[in-house]
DRENVOVEX-862537 format. One line per field, with one value per residue: residue number from 1; x, y, z of N, C-alpha, C in turn. Coordinates in steps of 0.1 Angstrom, whole numbers, plus 5000, padded with zeros to 4 digits. Each point is the difference from the previous one (the first is absolute). Example, Ala and Ser with C-alpha at 12.3 -4.5 7.8 and 13.67 -1.06 7.14 Angstrom:
REM residues 2
n	c(1|2)
n.X	c(5132|4996)
n.Y	c(4943|5011)
n.Z	c(5078|4993)
ca.X	c(4991|5009)
ca.Y	c(5012|5011)
ca.Z	c(5000|5000)
c.X	c(5009|4992)
c.Y	c(5012|5011)
c.Z	c(5000|5008)
//
This chain:
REM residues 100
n	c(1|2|3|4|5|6|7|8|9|10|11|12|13|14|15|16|17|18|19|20|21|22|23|24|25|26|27|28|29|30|31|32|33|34|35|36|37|38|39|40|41|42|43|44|45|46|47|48|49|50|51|52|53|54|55|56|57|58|59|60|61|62|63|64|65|66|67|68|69|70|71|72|73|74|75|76|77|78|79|80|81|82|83|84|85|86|87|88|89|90|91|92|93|94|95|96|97|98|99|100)
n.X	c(4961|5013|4999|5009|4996|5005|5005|4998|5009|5015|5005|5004|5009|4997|4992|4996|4995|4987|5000|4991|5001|4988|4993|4993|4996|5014|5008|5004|5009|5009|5004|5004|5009|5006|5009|5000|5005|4991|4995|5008|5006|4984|5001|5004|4996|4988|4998|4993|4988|4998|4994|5015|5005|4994|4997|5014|5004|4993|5004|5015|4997|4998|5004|5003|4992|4991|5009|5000|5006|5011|5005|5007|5013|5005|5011|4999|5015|5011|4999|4988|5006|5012|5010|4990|4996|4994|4986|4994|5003|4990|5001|5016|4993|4997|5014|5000|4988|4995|4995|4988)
n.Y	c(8690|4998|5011|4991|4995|4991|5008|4988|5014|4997|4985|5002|4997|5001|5005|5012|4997|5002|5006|4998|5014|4994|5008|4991|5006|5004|4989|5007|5003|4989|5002|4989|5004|4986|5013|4993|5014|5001|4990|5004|5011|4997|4991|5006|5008|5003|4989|5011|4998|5007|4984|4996|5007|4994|4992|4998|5003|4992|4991|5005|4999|4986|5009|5004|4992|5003|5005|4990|5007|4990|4997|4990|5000|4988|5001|4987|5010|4992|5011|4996|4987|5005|4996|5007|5006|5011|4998|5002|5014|4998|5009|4990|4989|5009|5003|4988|5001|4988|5008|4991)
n.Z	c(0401|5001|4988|5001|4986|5001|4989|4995|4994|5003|4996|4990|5002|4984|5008|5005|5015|4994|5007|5003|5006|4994|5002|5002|5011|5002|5002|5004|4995|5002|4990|5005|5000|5003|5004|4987|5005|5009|4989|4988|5006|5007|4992|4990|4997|5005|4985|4992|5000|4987|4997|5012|4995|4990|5002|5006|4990|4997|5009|4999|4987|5001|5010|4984|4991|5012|5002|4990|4999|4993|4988|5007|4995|5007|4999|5007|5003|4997|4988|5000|4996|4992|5006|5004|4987|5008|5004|4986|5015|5004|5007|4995|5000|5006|5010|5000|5001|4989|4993|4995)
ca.X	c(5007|5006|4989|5015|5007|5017|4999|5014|4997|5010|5010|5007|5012|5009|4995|4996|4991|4989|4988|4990|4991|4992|4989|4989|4995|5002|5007|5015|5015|5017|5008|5011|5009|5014|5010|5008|5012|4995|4998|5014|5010|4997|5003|5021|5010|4996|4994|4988|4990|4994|4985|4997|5003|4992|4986|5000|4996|4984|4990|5003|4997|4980|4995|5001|4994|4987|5001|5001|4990|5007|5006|5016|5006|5011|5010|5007|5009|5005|5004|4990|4998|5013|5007|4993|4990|4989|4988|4997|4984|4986|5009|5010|4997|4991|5007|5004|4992|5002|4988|4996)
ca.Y	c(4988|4999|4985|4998|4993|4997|4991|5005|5002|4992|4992|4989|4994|5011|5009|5004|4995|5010|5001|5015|4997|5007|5004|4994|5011|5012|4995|5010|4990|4999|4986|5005|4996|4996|4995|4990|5003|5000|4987|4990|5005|4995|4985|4993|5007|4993|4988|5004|4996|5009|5003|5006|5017|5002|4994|5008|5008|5003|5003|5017|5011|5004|5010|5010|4998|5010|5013|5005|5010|4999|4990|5009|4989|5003|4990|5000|4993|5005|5012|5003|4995|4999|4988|4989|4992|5002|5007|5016|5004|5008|5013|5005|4996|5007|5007|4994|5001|5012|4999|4992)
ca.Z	c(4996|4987|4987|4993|4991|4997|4989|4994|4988|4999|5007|4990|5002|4992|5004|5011|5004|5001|5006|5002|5018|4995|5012|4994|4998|4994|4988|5001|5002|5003|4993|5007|4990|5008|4984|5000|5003|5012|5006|4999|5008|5011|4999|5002|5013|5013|5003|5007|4995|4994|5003|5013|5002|4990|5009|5007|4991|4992|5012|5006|4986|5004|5009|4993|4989|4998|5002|4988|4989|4986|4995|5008|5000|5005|4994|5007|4999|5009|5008|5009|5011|5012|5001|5012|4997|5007|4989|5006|5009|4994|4998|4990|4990|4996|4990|4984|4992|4987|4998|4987)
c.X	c(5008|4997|5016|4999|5015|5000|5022|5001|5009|5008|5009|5016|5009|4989|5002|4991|4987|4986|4985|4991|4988|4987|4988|4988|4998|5003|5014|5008|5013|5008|5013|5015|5009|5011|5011|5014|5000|4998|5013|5006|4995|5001|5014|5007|4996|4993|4985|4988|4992|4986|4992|4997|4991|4987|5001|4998|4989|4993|4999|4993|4982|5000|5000|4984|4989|5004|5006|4986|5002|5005|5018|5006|5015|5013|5014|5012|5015|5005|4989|4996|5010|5009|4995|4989|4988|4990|5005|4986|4995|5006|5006|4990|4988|5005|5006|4985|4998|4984|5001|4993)
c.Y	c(5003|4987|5005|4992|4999|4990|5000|4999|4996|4994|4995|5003|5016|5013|5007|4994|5009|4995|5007|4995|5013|5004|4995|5011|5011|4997|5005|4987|5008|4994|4999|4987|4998|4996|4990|5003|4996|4987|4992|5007|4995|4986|5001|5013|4997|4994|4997|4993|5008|4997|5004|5013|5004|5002|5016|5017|5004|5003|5012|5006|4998|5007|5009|4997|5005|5011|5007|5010|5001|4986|5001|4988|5003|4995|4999|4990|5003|5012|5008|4988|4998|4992|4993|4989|4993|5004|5017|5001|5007|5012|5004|4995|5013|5013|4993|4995|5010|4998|4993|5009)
c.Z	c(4987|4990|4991|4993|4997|4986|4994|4986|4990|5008|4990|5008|4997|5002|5013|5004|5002|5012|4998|5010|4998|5010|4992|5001|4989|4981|5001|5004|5003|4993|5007|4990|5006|4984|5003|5007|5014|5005|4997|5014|5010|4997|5004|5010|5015|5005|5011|4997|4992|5003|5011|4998|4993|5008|5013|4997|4996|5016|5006|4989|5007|5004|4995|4997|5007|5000|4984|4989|4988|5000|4998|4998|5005|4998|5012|4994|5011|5009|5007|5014|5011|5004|5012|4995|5005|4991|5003|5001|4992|4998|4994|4985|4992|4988|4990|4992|4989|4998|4985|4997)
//
């Protein structure tokens, strides 16, 4: 059973938006970081839903959190998520973890 805490570590307006999707087990986390560059260009250029994507986002990133052995944060912005503005998979997102 995945034991996923989803906490959020910032929301203020003039910030990046911060997550952490932590393994209650283990304690090991994901901070995951949507930059403020990523959420203005998806509002006004293709008038998207960010919380959608957001939400949609964190759900693809759980599948990361048991299989963590460190503390890894990730910073998603537009030039990693693309002009499709799709989550990124478990997969590409592994090579952009940095370790904490």
């Amino acid at each position: 059973m995945n034991k996923t805490i989803i906490k959020k570590l910032e929301s203020r307006m003039t910030e990046a938006k911060a997550w952490r999707l932590e393994n209650s087990e283990t304690g090991h986390f994901l901070d995951v970081v949507f930059s403020l560059n990523l959420e203005d260009k998806m509002r006004n250029k293709r008038n998207f839903s960010f919380n959608r994507f957001e939400s949609e986002q964190l759900n693809e990133l759980s599948k990361l959190v048991p299989a963590l052995e460190n503390d890894y944060r990730l910073e998603l912005n537009s030039t990693n998520v693309g002009l499709g503005y799709l989550p990124v998979s478990v997969d590409s997102a592994q090579s952009l973890l940095q370790e904490v």
